[in-house]
N, C-alpha and C positions, 0 to 999 in steps of 0.2 A: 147388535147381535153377538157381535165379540164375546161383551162385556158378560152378558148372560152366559154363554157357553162356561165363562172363566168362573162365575158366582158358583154354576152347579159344580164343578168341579173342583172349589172350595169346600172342607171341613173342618170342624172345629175339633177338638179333641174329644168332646165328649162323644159325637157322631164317629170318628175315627176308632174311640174305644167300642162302641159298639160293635162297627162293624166288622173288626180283628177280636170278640173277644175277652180284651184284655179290663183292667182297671183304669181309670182316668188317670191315677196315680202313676201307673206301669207306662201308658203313653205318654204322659208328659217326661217321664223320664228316660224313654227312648229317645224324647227328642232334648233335652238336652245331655244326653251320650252321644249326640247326631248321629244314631244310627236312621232316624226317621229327620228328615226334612221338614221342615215348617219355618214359618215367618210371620212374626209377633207383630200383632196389629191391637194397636191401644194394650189390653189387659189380657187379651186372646192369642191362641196360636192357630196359626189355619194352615192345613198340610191338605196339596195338592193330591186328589184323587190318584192320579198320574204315582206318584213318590209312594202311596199307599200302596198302593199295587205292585210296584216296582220291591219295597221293602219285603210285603208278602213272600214275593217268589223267592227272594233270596232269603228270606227265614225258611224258607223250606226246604229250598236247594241244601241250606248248610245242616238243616235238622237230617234232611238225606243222608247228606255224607255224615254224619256224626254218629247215625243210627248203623250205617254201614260199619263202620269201625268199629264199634261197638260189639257185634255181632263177629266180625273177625279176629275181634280180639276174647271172645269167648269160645267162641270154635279153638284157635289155638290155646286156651286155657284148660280145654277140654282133651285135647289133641295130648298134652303134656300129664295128662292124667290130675288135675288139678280142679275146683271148683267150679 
């Protein structure tokens, strides 16, 4: 029963880039930037549903804060009489 829990909660990259998205390309190469988790089985990489989700919320977290600064740093470009 283990075993199956762990099967579904295995993905391959193509199923990963699906479901973020992204390019096959663009995932594979998150995960060797180990920003995305996985582990190479035979010719495959399989990242833990678990790690997917976990990577999600902090690409979002940090799109947050970067969208936030962004924003205060045009307010004060605005503030200064500037574009």
């Amino acid at each position: 029963m283990a075993t199956q829990n762990l099967e579904r909660s295995l993905l391959t990259t193509v199923e990963t880039a699906k479901k973020i998205g992204y390019t096959i390309q663009h995932t594979r190469l998150l995960i060797r930037r180990h920003k995305l988790p996985a582990q190479k089985v035979g010719r495959d990489w399989l990242i833990l549903e678990s790690d997917l989700h976990a990577y999600v919320d902090e690409a979002r977290r940090v799109r947050g804060a970067d969208a936030l600064m962004q924003s205060l740093e045009k307010r004060k470009t605005l503030e200064r009489g500037g574009r």
